[in-house]
C-alpha positions in Angstrom: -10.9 8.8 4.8 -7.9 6.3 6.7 -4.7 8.1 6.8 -1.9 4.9 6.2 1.4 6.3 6.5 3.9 4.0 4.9 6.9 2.2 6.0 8.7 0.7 3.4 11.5 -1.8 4.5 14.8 -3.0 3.4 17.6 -4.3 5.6 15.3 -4.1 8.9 15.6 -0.2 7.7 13.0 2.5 6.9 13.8 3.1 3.2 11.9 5.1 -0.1 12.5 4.5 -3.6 12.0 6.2 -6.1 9.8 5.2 -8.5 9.7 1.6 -7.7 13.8 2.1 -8.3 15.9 -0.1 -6.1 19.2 1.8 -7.0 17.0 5.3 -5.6 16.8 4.3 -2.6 16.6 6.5 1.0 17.0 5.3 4.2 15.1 7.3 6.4 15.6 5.8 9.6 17.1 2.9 10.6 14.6 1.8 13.1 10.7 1.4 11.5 9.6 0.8 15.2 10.4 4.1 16.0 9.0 5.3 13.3 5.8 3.5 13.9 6.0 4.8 17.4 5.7 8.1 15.5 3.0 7.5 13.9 0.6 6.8 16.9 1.8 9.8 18.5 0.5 11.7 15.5 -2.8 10.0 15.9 -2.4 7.2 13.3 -4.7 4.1 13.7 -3.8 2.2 10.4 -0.3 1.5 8.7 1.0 0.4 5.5 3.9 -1.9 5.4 5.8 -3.4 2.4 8.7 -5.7 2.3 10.6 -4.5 -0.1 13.1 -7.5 -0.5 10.0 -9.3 -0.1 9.0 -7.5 -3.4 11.8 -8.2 -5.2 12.7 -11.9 -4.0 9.0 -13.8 -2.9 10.0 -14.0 0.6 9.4 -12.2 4.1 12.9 -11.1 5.4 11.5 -8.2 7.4 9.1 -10.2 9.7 10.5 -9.6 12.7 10.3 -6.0 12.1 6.9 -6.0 11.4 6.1 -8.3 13.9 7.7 -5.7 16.6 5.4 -2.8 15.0 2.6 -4.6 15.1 3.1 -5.7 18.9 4.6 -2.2 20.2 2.7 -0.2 18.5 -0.7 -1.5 18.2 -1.7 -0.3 14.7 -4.2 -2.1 12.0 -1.2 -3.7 10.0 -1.5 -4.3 6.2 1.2 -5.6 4.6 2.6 -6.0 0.7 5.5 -7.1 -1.0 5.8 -10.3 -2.5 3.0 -12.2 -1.2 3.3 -14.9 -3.9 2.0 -18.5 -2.1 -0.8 -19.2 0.6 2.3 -19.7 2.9 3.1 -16.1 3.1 -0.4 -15.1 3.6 -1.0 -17.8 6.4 2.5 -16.4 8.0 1.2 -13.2 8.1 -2.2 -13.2 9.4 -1.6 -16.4 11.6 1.4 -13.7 13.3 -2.2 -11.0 13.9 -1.7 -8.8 11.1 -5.0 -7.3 9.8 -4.6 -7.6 5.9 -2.3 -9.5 3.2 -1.8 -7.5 0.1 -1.2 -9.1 -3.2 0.4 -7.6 -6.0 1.9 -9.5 -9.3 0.3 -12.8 -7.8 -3.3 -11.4 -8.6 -2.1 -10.9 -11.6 0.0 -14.1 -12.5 -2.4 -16.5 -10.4 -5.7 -16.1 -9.8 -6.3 -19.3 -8.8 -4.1 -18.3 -5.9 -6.0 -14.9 -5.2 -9.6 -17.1 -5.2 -8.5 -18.8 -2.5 -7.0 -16.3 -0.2 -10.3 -14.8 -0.7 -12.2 -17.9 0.1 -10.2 -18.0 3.2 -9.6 -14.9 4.6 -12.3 -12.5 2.6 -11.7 -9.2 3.6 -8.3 -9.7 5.0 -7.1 -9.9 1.7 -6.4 -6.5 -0.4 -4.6 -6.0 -4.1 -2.0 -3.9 -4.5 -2.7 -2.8 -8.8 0.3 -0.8 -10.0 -0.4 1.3 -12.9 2.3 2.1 -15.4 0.7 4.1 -19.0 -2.9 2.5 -18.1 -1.7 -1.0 -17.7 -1.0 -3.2 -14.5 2.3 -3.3 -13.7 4.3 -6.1 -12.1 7.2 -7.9 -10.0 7.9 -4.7 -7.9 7.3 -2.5 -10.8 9.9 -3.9 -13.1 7.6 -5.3 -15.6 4.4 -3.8 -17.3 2.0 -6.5 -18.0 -0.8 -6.6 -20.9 -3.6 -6.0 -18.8 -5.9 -3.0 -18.9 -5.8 -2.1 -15.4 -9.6 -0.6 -15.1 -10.5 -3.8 -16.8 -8.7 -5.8 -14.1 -10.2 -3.6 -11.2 -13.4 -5.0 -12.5 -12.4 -8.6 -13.1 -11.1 -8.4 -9.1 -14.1 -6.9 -8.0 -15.9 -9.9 -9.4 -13.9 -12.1 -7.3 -15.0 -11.0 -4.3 -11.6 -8.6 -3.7 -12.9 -6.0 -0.7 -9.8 -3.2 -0.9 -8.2 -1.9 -3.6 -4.4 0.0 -3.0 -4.3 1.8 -6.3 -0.6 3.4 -7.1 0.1 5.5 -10.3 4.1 4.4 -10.6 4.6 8.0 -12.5 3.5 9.3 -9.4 5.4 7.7 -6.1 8.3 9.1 -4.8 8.2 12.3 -7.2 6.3 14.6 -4.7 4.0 15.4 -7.9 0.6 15.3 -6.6 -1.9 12.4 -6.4 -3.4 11.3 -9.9 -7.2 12.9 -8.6 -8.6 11.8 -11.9 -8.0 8.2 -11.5 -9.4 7.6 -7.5 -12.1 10.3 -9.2 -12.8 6.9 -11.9 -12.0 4.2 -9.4 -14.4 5.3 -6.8 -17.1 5.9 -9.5 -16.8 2.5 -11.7 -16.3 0.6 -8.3 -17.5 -0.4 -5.2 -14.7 -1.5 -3.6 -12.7 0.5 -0.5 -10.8 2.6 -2.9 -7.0 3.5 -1.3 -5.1 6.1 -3.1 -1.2 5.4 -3.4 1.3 7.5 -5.3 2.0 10.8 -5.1 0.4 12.4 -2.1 2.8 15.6 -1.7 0.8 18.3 0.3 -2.1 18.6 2.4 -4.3 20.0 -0.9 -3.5 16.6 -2.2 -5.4 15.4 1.3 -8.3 17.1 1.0 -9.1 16.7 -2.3 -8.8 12.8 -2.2 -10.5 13.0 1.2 -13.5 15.0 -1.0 -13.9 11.9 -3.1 -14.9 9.9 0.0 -12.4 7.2 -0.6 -11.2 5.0 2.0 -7.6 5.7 2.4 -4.7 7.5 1.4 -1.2 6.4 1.8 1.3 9.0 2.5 5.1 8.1 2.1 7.5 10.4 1.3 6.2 13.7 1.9 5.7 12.4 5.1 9.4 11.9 5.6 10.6 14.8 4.3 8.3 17.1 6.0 5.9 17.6 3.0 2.6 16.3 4.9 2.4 16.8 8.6 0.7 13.9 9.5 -1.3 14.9 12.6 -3.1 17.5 9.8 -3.3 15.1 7.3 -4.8 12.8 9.7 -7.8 15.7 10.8 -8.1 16.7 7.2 -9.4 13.1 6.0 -11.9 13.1 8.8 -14.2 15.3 7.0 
């Protein structure tokens, strides 16, 4: 199982929320290169990186940052946070990032998703937010009608290769990852199953990493000193 520790940005800052909660917010440090930097020195290979603003507003105001992480550092880039038109993606992965996530656009336009497919294939993950069972959307702040296994299905249809699963009751609150749910998903699917939400301890780790999924994201235990990362790193290896 990957390790992805996450940088989530805001202001050209390393920042948590909590919850999805743009008035909880953290800044951890204020420069995510360093942070990156980090990272490899831990022994990371992969990152996850969402635009927070991005998120909120459909646009990309933290390229540059990412751009500097992904040519200082080296790392297998993915990237999320309001990915909403084929000119985002295009910006990204034309720039040399690995893999476009999309979150309340595979949702709102799947016309839109079907093509990114068509064009990138595997380059192209979903980010599906779960909120009470349902898909949530537009950076959390909506919960949409949609049954989220039911939608895993319907995106595994289309062709959609990776699969960044969060359980919103679960990010930020240093609670423990939802087991029971990557448990389902990497039953019902055959899709790279990434486990988002709630990883808090290095139990948390193994136990996801005993599902034989393909990544975990860790975030704020990270940061705080929850997760040491150069464990959690040898822990998914086995």
């Amino acid at each position: 199982m990957l390790i992805f520790p996450a940088i989530d940005l805001y202001g050209g800052k390393a920042v948590r929320l909590y919850k999805g909660d743009y008035n909880e917010m953290t800044v951890y440090n204020d420069d995510p290169v360093a942070v990156a930097r980090d990272f490899v020195a831990a022994g990371t290979t992969h990152v996850h990186l969402v635009d927070l603003e991005g998120a909120r507003d459909g646009n990309t105001p933290n390229l540059d940052v990412v751009l500097r992480i992904k040519k200082e550092c080296g790392l297998f880039c993915e990237i999320g946070g309001g990915v909403r038109s084929m000119a985002v993606v295009d910006r990204y992965l034309e720039a040399g990032l690995d893999r476009v996530i999309l979150g309340t656009a595979a949702v709102s336009d799947p016309e839109f998703l079907a093509a990114a497919i068509e064009k990138y294939g595997d380059k192209i993950a979903v980010g599906v937010d779960i909120k009470d069972g349902m898909v949530a959307v537009k950076g959390w702040t909506e919960k949409s009608s949609l049954d989220a296994l039911s939608f895993c299905e319907t995106l595994e249809k289309m062709g959609v290769k990776t699969l960044i699963c969060t359980d919103i009751s679960r990010d930020g609150a240093m609670r423990g990852a939802n087991h029971a749910l990557y448990r389902e998903l990497s039953a019902r699917f055959g899709m790279q199953i990434v486990a988002s939400g709630g990883v808090s301890s290095i139990s948390d780790v193994t136990a996801l990493a005993a599902l034989d999924i393909y990544g975990a994201i860790v975030g704020k235990a990270y940061y705080t000193g929850a997760i040491s990362l150069k464990e959690a790193i040898e822990v998914a290896k086995v």
